[in-house]
N, CA, C and O atoms as a CHARMM CRD file, in Angstrom:
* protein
*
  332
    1    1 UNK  N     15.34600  -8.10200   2.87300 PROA 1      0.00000
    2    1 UNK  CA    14.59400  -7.38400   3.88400 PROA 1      0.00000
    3    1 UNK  C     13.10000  -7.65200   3.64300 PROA 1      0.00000
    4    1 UNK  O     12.69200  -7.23900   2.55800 PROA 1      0.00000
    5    2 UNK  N     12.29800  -8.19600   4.35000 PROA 2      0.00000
    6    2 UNK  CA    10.94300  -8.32900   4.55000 PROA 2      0.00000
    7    2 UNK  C     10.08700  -7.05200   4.43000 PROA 2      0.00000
    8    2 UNK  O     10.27300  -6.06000   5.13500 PROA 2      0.00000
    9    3 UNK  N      9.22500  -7.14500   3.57200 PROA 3      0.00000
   10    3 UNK  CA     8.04200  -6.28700   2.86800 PROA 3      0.00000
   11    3 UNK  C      6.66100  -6.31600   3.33200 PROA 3      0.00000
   12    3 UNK  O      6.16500  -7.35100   2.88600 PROA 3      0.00000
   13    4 UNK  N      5.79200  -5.65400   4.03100 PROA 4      0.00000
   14    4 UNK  CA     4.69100  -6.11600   4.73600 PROA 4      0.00000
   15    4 UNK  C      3.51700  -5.59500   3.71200 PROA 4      0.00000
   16    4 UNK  O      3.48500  -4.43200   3.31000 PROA 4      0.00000
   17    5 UNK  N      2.87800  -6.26100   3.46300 PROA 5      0.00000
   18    5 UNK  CA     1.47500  -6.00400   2.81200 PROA 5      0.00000
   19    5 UNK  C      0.24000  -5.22500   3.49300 PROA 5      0.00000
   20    5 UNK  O     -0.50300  -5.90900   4.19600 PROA 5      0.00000
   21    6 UNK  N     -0.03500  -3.89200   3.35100 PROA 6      0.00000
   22    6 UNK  CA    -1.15700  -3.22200   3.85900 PROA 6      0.00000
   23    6 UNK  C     -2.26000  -3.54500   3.05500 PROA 6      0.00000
   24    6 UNK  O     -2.13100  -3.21200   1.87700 PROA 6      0.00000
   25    7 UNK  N     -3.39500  -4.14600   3.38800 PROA 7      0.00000
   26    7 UNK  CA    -4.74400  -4.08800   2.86200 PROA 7      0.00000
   27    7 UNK  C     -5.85000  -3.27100   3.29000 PROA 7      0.00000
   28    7 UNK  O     -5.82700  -2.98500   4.48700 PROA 7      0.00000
   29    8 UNK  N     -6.99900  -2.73700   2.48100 PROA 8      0.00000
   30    8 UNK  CA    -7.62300  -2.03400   2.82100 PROA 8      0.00000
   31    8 UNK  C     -8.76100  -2.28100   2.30100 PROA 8      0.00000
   32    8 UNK  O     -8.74300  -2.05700   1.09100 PROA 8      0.00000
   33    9 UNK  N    -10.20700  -2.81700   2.86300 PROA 9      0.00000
   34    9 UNK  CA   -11.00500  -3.07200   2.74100 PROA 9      0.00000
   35    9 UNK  C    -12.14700  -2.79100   3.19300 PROA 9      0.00000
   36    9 UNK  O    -12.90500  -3.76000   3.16500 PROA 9      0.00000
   37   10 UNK  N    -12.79700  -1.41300   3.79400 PROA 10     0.00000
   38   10 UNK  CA   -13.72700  -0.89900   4.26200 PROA 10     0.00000
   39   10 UNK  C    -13.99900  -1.48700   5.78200 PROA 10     0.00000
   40   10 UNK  O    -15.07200  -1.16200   6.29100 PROA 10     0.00000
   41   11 UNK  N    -13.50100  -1.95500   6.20700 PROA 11     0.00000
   42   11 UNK  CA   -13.63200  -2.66500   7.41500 PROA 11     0.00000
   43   11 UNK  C    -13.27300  -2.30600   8.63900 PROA 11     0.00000
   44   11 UNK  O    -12.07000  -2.08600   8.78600 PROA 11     0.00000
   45   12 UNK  N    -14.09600  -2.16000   9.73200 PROA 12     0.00000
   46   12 UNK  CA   -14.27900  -1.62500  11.11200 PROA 12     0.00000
   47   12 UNK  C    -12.51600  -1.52900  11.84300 PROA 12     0.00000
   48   12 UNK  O    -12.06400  -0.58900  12.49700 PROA 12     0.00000
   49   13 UNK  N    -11.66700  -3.06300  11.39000 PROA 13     0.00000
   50   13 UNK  CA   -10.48400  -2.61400  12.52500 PROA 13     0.00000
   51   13 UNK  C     -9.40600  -2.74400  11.15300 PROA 13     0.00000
   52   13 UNK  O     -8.52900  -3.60300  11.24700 PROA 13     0.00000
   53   14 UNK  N     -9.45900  -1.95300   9.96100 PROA 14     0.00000
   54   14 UNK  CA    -8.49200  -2.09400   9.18200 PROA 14     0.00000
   55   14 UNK  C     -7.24100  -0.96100   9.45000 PROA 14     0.00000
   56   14 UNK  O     -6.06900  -1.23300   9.19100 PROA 14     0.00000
   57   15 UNK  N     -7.70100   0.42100  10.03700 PROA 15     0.00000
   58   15 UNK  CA    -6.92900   1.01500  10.32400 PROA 15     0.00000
   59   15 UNK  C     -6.48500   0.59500  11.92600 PROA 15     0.00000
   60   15 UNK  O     -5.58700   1.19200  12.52100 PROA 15     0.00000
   61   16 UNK  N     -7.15800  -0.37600  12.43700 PROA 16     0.00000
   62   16 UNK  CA    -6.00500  -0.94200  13.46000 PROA 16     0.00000
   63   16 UNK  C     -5.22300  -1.64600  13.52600 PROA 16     0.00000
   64   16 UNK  O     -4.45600  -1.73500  14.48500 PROA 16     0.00000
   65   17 UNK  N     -5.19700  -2.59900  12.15000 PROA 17     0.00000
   66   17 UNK  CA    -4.01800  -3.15600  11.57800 PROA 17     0.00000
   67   17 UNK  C     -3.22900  -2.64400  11.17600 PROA 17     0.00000
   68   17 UNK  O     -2.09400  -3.05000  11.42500 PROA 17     0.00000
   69   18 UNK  N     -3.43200  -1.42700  10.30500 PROA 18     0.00000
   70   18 UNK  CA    -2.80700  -0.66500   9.34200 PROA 18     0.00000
   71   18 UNK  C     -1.76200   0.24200  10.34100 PROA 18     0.00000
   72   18 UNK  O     -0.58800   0.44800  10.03400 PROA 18     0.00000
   73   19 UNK  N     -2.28900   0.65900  11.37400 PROA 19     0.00000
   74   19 UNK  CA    -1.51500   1.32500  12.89900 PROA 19     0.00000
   75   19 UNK  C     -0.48400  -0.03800  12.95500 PROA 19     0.00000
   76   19 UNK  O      0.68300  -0.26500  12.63500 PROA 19     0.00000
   77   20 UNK  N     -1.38700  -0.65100  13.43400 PROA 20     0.00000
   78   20 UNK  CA     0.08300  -1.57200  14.23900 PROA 20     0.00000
   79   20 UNK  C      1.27000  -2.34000  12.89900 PROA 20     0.00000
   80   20 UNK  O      2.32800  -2.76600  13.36000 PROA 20     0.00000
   81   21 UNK  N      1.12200  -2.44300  11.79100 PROA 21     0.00000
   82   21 UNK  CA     1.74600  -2.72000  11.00500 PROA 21     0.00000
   83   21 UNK  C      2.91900  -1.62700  10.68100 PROA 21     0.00000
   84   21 UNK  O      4.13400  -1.71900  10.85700 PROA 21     0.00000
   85   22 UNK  N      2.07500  -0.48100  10.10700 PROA 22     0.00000
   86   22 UNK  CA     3.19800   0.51700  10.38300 PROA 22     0.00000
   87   22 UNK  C      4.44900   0.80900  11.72400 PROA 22     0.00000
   88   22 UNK  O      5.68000   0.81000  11.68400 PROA 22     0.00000
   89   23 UNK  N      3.49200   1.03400  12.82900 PROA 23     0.00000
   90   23 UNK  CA     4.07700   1.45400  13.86700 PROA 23     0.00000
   91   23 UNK  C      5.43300  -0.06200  14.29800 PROA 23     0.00000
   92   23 UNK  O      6.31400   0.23700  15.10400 PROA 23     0.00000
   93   24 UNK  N      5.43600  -1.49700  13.71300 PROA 24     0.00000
   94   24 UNK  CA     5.86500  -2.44600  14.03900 PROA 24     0.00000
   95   24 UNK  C      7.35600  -2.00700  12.60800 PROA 24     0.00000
   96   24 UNK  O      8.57500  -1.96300  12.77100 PROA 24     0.00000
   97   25 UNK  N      6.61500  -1.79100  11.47900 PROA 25     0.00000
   98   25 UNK  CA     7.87100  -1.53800   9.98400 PROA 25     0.00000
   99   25 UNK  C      8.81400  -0.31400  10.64800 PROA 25     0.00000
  100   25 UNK  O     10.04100  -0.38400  10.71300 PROA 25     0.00000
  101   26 UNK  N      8.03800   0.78000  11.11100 PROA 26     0.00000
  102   26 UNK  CA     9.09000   1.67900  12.03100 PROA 26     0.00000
  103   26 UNK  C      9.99900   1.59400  12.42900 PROA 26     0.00000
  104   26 UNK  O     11.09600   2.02100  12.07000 PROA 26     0.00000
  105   27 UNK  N      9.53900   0.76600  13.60900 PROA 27     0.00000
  106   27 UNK  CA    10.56800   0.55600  14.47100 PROA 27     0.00000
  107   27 UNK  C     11.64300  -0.68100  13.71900 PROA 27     0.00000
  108   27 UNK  O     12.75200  -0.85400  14.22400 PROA 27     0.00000
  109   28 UNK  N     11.26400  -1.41300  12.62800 PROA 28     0.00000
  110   28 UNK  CA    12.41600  -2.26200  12.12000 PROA 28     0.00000
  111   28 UNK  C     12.88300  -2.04800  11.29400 PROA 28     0.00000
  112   28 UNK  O     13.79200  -2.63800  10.71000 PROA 28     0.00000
  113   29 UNK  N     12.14100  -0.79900  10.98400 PROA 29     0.00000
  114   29 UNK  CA    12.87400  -0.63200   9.65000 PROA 29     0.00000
  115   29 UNK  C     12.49100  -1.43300   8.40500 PROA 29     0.00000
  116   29 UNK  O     13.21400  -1.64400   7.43100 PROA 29     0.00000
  117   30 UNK  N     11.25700  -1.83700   8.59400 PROA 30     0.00000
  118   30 UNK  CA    10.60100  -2.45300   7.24100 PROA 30     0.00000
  119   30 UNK  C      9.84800  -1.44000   6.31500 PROA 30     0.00000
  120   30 UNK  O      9.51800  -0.26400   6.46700 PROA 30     0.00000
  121   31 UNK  N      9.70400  -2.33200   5.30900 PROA 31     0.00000
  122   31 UNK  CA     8.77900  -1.62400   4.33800 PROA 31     0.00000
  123   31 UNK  C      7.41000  -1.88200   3.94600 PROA 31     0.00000
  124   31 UNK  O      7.04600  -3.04800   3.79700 PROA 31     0.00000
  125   32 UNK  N      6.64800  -0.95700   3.77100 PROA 32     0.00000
  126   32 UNK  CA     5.14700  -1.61000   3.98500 PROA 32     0.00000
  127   32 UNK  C      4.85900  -1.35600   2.63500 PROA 32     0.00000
  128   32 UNK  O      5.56400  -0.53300   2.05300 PROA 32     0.00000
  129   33 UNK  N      3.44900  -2.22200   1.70200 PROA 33     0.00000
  130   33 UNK  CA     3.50000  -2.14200   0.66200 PROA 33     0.00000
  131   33 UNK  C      1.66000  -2.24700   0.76300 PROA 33     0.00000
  132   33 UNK  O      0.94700  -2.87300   1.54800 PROA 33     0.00000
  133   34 UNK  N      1.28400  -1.25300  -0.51300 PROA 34     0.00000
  134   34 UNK  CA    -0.38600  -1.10700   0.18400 PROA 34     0.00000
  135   34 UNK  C     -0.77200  -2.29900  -1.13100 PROA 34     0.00000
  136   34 UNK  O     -0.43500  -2.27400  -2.31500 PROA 34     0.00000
  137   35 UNK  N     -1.59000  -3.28600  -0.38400 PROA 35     0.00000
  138   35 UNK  CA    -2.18800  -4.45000  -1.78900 PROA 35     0.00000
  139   35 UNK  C     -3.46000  -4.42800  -1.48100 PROA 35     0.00000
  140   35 UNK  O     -4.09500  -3.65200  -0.76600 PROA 35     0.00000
  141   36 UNK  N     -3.83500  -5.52200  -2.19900 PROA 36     0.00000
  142   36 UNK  CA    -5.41400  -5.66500  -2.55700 PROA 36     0.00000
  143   36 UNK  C     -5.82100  -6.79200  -3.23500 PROA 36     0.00000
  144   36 UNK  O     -5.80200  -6.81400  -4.46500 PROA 36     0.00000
  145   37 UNK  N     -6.33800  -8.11700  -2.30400 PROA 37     0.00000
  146   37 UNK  CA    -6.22400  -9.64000  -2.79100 PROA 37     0.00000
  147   37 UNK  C     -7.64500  -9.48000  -4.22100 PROA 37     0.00000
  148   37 UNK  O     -8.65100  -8.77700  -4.12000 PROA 37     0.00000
  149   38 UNK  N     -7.45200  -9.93200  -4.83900 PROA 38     0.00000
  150   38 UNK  CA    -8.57500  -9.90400  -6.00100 PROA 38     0.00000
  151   38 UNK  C     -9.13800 -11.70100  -6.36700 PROA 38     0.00000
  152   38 UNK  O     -8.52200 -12.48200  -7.09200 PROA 38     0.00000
  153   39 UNK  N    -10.01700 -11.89900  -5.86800 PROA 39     0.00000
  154   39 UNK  CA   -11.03400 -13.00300  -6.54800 PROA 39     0.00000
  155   39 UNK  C    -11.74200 -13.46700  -7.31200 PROA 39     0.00000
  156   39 UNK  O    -11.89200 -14.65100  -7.61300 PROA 39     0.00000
  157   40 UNK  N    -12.40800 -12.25100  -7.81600 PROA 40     0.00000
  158   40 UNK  CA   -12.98400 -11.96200  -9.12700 PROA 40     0.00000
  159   40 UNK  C    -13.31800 -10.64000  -9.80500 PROA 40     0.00000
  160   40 UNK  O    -13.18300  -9.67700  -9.05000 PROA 40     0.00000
  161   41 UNK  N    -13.63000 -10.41700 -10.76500 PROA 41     0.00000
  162   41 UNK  CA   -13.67100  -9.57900 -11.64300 PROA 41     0.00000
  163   41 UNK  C    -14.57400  -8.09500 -11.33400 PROA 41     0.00000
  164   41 UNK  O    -14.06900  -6.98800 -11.15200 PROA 41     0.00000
  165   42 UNK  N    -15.55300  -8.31800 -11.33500 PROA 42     0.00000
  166   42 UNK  CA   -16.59800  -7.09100 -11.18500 PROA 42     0.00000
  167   42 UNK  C    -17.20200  -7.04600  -9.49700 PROA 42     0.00000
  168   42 UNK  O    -16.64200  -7.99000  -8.93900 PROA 42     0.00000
  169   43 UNK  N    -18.04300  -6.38000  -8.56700 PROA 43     0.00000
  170   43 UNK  CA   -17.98700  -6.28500  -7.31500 PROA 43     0.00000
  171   43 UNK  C    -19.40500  -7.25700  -7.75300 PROA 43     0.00000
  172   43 UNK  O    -19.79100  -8.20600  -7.07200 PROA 43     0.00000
  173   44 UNK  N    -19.94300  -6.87700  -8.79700 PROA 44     0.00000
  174   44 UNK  CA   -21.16700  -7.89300  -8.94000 PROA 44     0.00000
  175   44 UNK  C    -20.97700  -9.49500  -8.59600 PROA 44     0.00000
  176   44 UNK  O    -21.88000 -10.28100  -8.30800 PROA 44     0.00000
  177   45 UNK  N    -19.89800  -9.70700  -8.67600 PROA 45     0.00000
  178   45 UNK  CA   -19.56900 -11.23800  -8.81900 PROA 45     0.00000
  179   45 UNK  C    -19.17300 -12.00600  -7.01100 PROA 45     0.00000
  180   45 UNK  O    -18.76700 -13.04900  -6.49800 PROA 45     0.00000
  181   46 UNK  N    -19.54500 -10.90200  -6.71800 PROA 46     0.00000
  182   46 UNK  CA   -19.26700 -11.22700  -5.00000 PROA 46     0.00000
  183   46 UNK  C    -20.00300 -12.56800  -5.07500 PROA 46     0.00000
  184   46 UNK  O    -19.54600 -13.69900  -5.24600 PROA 46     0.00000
  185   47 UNK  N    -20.93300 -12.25700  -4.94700 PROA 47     0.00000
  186   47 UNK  CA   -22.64400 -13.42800  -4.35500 PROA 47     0.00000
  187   47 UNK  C    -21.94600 -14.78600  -4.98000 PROA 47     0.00000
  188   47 UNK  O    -21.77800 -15.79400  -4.29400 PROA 47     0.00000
  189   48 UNK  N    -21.54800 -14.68500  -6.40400 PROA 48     0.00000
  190   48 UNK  CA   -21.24300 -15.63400  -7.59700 PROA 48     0.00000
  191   48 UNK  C    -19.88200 -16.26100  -6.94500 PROA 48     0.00000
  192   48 UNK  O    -19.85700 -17.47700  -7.13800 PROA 48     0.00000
  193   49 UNK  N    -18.74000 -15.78200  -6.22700 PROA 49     0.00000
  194   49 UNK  CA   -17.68900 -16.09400  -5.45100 PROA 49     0.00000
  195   49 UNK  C    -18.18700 -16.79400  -4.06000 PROA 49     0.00000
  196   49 UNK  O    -17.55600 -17.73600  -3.58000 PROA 49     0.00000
  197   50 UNK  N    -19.09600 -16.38800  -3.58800 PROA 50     0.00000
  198   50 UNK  CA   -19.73400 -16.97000  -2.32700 PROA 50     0.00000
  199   50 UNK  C    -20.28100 -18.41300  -2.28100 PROA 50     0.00000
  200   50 UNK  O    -20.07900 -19.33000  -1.48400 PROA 50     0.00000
  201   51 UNK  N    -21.33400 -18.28100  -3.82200 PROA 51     0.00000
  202   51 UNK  CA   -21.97800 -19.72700  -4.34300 PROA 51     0.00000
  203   51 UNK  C    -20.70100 -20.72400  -4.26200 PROA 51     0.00000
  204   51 UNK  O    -20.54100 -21.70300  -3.53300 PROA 51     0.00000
  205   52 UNK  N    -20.02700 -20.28300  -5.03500 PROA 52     0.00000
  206   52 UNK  CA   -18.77800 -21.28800  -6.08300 PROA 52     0.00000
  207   52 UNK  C    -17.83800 -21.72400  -4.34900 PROA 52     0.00000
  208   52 UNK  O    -17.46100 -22.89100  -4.25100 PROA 52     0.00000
  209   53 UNK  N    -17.63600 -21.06200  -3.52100 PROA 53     0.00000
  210   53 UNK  CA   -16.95000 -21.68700  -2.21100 PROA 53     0.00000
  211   53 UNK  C    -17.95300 -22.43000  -1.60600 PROA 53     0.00000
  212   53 UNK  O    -17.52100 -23.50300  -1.18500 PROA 53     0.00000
  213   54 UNK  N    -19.35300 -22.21600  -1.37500 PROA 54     0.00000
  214   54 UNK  CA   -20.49100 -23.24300  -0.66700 PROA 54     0.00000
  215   54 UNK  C    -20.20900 -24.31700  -1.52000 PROA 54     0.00000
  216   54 UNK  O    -19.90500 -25.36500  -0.94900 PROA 54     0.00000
  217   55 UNK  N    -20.23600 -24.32100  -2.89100 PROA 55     0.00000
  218   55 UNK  CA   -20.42000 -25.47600  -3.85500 PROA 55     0.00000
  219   55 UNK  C    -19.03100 -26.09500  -3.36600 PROA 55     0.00000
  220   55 UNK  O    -19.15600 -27.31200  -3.50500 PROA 55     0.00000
  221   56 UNK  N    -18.03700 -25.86900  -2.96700 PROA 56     0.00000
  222   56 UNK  CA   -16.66100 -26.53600  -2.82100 PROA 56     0.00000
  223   56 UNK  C    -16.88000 -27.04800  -1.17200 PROA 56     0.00000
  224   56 UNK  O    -16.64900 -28.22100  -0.87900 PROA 56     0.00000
  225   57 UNK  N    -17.23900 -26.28100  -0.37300 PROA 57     0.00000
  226   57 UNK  CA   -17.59300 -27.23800   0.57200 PROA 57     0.00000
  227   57 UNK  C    -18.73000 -27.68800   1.48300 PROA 57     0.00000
  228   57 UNK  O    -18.91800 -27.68700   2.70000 PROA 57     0.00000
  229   58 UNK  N    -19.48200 -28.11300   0.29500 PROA 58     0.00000
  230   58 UNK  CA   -20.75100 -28.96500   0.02700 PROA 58     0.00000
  231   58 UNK  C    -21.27100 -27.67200   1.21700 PROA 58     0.00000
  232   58 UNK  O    -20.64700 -27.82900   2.26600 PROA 58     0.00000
  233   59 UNK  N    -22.04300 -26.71900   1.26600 PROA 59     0.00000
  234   59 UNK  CA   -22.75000 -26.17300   2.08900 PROA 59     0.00000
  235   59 UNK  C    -23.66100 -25.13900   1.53600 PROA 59     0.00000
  236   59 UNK  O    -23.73600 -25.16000   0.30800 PROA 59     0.00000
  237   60 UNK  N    -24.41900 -24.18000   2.18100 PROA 60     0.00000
  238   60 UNK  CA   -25.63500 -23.33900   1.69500 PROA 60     0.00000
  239   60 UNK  C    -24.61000 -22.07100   2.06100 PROA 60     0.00000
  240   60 UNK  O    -23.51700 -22.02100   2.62600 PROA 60     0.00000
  241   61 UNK  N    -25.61000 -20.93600   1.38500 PROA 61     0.00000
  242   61 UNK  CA   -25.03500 -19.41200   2.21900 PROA 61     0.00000
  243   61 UNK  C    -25.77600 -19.50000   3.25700 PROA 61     0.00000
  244   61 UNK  O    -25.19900 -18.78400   4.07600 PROA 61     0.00000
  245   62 UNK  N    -26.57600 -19.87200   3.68300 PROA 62     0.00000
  246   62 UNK  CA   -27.44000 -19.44200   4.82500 PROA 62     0.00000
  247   62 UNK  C    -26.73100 -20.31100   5.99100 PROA 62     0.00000
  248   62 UNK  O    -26.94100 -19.82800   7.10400 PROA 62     0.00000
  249   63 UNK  N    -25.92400 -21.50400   5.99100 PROA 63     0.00000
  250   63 UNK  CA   -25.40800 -22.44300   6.61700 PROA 63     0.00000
  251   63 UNK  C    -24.43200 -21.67200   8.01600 PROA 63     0.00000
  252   63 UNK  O    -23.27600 -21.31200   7.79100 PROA 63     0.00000
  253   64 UNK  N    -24.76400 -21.57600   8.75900 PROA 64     0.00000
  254   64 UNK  CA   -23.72700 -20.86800  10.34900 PROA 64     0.00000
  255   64 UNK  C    -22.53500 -21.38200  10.07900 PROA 64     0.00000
  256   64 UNK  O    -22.32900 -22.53600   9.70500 PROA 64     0.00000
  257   65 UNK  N    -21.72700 -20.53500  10.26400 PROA 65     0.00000
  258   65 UNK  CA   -20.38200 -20.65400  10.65200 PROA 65     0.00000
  259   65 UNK  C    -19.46100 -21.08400   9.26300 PROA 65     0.00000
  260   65 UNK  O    -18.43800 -21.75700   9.38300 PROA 65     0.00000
  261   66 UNK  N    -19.86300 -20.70100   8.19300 PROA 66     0.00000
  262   66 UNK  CA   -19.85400 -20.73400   6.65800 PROA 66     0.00000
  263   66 UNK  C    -18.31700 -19.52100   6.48500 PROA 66     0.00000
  264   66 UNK  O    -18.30300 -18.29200   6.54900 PROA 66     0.00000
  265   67 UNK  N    -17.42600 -20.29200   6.30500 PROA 67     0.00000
  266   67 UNK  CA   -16.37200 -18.83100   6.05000 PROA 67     0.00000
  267   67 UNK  C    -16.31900 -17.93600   4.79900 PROA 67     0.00000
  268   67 UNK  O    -15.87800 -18.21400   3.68400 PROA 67     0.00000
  269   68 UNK  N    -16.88800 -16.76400   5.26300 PROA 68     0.00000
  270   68 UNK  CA   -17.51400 -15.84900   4.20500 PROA 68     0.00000
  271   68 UNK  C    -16.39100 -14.69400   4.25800 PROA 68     0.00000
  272   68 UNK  O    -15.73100 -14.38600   5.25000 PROA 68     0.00000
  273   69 UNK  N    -16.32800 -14.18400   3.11500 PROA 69     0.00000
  274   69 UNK  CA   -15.32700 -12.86100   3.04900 PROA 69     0.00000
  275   69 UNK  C    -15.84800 -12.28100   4.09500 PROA 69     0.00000
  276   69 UNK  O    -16.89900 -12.79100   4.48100 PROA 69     0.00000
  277   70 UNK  N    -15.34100 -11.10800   4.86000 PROA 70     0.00000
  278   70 UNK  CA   -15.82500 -10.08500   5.75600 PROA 70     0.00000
  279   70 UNK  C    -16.61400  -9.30100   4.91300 PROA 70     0.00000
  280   70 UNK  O    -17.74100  -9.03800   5.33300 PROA 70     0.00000
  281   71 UNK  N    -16.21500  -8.77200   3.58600 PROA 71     0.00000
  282   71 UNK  CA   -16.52900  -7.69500   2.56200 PROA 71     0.00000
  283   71 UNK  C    -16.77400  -7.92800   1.66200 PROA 71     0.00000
  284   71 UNK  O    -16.01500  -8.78100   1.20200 PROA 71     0.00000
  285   72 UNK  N    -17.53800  -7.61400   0.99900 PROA 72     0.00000
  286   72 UNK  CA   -17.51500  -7.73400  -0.85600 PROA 72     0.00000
  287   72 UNK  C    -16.47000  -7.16700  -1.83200 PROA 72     0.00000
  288   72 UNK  O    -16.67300  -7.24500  -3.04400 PROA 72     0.00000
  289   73 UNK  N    -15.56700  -6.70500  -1.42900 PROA 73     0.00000
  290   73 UNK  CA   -14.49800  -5.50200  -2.11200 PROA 73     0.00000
  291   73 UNK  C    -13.66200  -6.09200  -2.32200 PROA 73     0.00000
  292   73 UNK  O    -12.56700  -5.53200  -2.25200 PROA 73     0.00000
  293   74 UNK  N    -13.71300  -7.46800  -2.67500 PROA 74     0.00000
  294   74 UNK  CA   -12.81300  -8.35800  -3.28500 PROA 74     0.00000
  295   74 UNK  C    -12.08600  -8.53200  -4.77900 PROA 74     0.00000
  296   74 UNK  O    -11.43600  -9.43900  -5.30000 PROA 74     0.00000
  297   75 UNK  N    -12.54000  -7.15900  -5.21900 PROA 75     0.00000
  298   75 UNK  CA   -12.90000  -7.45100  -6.79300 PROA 75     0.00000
  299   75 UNK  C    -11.99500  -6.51000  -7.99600 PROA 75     0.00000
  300   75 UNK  O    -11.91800  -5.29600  -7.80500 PROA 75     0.00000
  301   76 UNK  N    -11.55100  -6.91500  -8.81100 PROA 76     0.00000
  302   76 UNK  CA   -10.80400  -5.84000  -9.47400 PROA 76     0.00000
  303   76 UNK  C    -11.27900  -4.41700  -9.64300 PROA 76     0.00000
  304   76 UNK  O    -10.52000  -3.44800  -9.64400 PROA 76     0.00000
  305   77 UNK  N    -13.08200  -4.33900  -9.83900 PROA 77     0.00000
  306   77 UNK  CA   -13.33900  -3.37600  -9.55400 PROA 77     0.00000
  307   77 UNK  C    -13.08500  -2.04600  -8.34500 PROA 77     0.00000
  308   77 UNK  O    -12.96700  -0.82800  -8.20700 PROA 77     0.00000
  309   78 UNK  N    -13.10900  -3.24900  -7.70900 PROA 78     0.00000
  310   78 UNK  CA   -13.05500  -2.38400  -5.89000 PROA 78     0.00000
  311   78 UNK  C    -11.55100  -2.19100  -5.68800 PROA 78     0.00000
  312   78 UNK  O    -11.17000  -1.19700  -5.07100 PROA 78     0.00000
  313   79 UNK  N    -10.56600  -3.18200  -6.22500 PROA 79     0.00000
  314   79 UNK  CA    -9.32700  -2.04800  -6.32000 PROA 79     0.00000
  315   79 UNK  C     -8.81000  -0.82600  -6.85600 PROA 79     0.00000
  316   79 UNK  O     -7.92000  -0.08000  -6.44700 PROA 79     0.00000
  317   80 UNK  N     -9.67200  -0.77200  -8.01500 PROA 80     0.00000
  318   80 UNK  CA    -9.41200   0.72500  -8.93200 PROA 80     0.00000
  319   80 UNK  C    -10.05100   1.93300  -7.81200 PROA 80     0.00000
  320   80 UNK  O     -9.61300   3.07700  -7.69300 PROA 80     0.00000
  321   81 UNK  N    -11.06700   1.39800  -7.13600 PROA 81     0.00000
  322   81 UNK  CA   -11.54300   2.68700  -6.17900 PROA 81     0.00000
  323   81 UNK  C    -10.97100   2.82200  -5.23100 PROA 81     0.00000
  324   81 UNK  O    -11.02400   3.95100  -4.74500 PROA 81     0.00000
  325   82 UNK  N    -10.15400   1.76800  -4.50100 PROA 82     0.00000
  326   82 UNK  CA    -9.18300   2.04400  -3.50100 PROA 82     0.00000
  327   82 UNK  C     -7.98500   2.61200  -3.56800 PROA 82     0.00000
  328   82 UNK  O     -7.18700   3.02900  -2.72900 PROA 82     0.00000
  329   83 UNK  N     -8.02000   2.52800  -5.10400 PROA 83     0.00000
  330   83 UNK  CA    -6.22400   2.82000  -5.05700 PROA 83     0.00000
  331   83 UNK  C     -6.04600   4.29000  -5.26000 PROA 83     0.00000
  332   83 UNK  O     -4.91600   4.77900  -5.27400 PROA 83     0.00000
């Protein structure tokens, strides 16, 4: 039986995922499971995670259209406060 991953990350439409995920496990009878992707270590290390992906594809932070986390709350730290 398929397990759906809830994430939660301070972010404007997370409880509109979090709605329609549930309201979708409901009706099938799935199970939802609350996670939290981790990248690096301390929330300090955001900026330091940002560099290290520009450096991989040859680009700046300041560069448009640069795929940047939405959030900084990527971090083992920021899961202990979510959970």
């Amino acid at each position: 039986m398929p397990k759906f991953c809830i994430e939660r990350h301070d972010l404007p439409f997370d409880d509109i995922i979090k709605e329609g995920i549930i309201n979708y496990c409901n009706e099938m009878s799935y199970e939802t499971i609350n996670t939290h992707q981790i990248y690096y270590y301390k929330d300090d290390d955001a900026r330091a995670m940002q560099v290290a992906r520009c450096i991989n594809n040859r680009s700046t932070l300041n560069k448009p259209n640069l795929s940047h986390f939405s959030s900084d709350s990527f971090s083992f730290e920021s899961w202990g406060k979510s959970s």
